[in-house]
N, C-alpha and C positions, 0 to 999 in steps of 0.2 A: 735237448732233452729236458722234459717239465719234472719235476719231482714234487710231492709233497709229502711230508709226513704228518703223521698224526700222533700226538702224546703229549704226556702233561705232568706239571711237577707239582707237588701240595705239601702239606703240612704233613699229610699224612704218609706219602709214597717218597716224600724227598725229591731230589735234585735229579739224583744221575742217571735217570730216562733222558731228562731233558738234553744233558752235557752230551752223552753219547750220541743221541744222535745230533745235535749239533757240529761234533767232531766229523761227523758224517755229510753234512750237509756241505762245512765248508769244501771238506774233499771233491764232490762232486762238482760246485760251484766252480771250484778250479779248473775240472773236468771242461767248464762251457755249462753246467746245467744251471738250470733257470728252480729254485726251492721256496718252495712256502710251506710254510708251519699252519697246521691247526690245531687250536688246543683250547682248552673249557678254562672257564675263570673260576680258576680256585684259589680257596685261600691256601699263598707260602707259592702262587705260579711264577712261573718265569719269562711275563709274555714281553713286560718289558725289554730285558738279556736278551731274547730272540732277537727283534726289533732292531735292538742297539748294535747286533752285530751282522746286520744290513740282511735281514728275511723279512719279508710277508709276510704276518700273522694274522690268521681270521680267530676271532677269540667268540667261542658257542657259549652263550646263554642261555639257560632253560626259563620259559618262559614262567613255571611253577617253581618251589624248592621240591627237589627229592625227597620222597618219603624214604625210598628203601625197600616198597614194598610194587610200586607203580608197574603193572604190564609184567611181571619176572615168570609167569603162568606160560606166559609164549616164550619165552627164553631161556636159554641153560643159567642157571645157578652157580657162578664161579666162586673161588675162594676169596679172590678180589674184588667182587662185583661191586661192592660200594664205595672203591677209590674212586669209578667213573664219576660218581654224583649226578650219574642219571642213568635210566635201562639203556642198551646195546640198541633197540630200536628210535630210542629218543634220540641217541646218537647220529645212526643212522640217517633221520628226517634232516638234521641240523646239518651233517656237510655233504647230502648230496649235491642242494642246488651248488656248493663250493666245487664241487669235483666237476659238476655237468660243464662250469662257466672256463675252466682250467683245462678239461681234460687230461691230466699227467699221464707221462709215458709213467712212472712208478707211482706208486703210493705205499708209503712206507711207515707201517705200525709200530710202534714199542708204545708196549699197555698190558700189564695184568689182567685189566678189566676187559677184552675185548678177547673173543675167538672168533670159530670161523660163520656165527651168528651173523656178525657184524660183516665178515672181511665176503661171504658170497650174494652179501646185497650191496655194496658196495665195488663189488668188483669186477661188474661190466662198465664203471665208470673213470677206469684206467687201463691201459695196455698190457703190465705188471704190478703183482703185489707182494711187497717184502715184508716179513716180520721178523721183529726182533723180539726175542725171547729168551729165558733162563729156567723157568721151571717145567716145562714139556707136561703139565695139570692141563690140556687142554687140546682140544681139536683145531686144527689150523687148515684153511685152502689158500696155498697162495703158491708162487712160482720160486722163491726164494727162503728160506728161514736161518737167520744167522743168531749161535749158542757161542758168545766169547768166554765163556766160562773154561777153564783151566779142569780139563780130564771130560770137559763134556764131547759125546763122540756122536756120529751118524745117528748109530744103532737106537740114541735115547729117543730121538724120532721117529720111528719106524712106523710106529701107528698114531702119531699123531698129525702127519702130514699126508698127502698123494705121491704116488710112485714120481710124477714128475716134476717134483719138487726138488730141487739142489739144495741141500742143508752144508752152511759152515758151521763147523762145532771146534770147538778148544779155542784157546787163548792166541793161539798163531793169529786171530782175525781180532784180539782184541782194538775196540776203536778207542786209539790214543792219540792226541793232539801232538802234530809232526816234535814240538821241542822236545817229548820227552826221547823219541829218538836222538835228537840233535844232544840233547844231555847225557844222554847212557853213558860213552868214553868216558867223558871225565869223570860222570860219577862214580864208575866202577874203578876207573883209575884209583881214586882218592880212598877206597875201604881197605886199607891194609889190616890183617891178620892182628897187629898191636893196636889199630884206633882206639882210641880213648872215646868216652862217648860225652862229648859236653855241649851237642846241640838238639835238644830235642824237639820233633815236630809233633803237634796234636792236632790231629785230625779226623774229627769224629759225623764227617756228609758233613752237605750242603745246607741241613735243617737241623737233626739233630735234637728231634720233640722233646726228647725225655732229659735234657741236659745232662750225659754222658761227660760232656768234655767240661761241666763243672764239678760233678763228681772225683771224675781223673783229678783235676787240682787237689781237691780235699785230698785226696789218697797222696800224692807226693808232698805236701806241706809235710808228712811224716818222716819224709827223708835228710839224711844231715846230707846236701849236696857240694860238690865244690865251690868256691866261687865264680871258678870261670864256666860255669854250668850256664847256658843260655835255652829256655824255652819257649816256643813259638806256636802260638794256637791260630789254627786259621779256621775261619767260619761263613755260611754263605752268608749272602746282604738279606735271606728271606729267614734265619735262624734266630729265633723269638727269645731264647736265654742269653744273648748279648750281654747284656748290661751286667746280669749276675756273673758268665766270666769277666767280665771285665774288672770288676769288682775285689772276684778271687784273686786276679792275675796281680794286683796291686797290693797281697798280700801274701805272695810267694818269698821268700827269702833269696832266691835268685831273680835276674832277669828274665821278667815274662811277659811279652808282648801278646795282642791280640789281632790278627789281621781279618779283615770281612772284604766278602768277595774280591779275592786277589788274581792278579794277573800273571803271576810266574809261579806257579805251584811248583813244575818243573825244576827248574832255580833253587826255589825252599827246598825242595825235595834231596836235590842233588847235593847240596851241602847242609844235610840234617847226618847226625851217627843213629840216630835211633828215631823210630815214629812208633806212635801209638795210636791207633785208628780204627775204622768201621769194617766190616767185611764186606763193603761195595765196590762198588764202583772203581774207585782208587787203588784197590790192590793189585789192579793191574799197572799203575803209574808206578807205584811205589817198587813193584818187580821190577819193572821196566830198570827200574836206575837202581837195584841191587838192596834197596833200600831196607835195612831189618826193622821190622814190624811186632811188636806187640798189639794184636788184634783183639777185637772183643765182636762177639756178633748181638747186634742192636733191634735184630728183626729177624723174623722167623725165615724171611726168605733167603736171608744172607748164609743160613746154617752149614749147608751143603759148600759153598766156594769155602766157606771157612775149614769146612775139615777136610776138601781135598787137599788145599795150601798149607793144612799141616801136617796132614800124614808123609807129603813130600820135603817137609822141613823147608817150608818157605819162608813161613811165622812164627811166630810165637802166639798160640793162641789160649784167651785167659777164660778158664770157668766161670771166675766170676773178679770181681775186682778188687775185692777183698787180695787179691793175692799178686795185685800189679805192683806193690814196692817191692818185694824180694824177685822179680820179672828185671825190675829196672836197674836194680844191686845187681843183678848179677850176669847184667847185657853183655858185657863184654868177654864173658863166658860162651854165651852162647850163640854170638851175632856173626861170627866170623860163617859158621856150618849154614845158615840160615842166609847171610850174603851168595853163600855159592850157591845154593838150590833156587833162589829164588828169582836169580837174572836168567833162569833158562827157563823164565814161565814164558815169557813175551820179550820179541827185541823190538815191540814200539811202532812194527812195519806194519801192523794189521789193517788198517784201514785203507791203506795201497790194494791190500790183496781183496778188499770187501768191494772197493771202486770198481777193481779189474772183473771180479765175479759178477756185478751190475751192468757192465757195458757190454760183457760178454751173453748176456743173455737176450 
């Protein structure tokens, strides 16, 4: 089976298009499928990370810069459209001769920027078409659409896709790298009712434009913490305020390391008492292993996962940040309620069931 997907991480849209469907790629790869990546060189991408973890990547070039304005007269207007950094039919021209020379039995989308503009001029140039999606802002023709989002159902689809279209919706399919399943036991094991909370993880994506995760320092430098208090920020290798946490981290009163682009998040995760992090991508890891979360949403699109995971007491989710020290005072109040709801978002298996949904069709 040939696969390709198509998606891209920037400065602007983050990382965790990219990771998910990578989670995804390796799965299938497992499978016997044969995967290649296409994706735009943007600045904050991740074509190298593709690459490195043994995919094909044809990397599209526009032969102009984007205006923002080029050809949008023939094409729908999304709320996205200028993460692509080029029109939907510019796109288009760039990976058909890639599809013609491949032929994939799939072709598999995650992109804001792209509907069914894109996906029914492109898609007499593969067998099937999947996409991955979170906001349902859009028209879609394809054979597959998978929604991992936590409370997202069928129904949200209903007029966004064709009647024979199979939709996954909720977090059952969230696509999570097999360790974090392999960590849940212990991690849940180790959250007793009395933990004390003296490891904390910060984790604010993969990029992280607006320096969130230096902020959050400034806010705990206010705290009188233990000593055996240890805190651990991890950040991607494409996240441009580096140097300024780094900087912070050396002026915390307790232990505070910085890690960039790591390879056991899982690990950290598993033995953190508390995280503070993004409303993406992650909050599925972080359920996954029980993990209590103080959450902030850093992007409009995040909004929605953020308040379904709170109305069900998965998080802690903060207004504004101003109000993160009496959040972190008083975690051990409120982590224990927040551990149970939260391991029964995802148990880690979802991308088993996403594989099985692809071969099945």
């Amino acid at each position: 089976m040939k696969v390709v997907f198509r998606v891209d991480a920037s400065i602007k849209m983050g990382s965790g298009h990219v990771m998910r469907c990578l989670t995804l790629a390796h799965a299938l790869s497992d499978k016997g499928a044969d995967v290649t990546f296409i994706c735009r060189n943007l600045e904050g991408n991740l074509v190298e990370k593709i690459r490195q973890e043994g995919f094909e990547t044809f990397l599209l070039v526009l032969a102009s810069p984007f205006d923002g304005k080029a050809n949008l007269k023939k094409e729908p207007r999304l709320f996205h459209s200028e993460w692509l950094e080029a029109t939907q039919l510019e796109d288009v021209d760039e990976c058909t001769p890639i599809l013609k020379k491949i032929q994939p039995d799939w072709l598999i989308v995650d992109h804001y920027s792209i509907d069914q503009f894109w996906q029914m001029r492109l898609a007499p140039f593969c067998r099937k078409l999947m996409v991955i999606d979170d906001l349902a802002d859009r028209q879609h023709v394809c054979d597959l659409l998978l929604d991992q989002n936590f409370g997202s159902t069928v129904d949200k689809y209903k007029m966004r896709v064709q009647r024979n279209c199979k939709v996954l919706a909720g977090s059952h399919y969230a696509l999570l790298r097999p360790e974090f399943a392999n960590w849940r036991s212990y991690s849940l094991a180790r959250r007793q009712p009395d933990n004390r909370v003296e490891t904390i993880l910060i984790s604010m994506g993969g990029v992280d434009p607006d320096n969130y995760t230096g902020r959050i320092l400034q806010q705990l430098m206010e705290l009188d913490f233990e000593p055996c208090v240890k805190i651990t920020v991890v950040m991607g290798a494409t996240a441009p305020h580096t140097a300024n946490v780094k900087k912070l981290a050396q002026q915390m009163a307790v232990n505070t390391t910085v890690n960039t682009n790591v390879g056991n998040m899982a690990e950290l995760m598993a033995n953190s008492d508390l995280a503070i992090g993004a409303a993406g991508a992650t909050s599925w890891e972080r359920c996954c292993l029980g993990l209590p979360t103080i959450q902030l949403v850093i992007a409009e699109n995040q909004r929605q996962i953020a308040r379904a995971l709170s109305e069900a007491n998965a998080i802690m989710l903060l207004d504004s940040l101003a109000d993160l020290p009496e959040s972190v005072v008083t975690a051990e109040q409120w982590c224990p309620g927040v551990v149970n709801s939260a391991q029964s978002v995802t148990d880690g298996l979802g991308v088993n069931r996403v594989v099985d949904a692809i071969q099945s069709i």
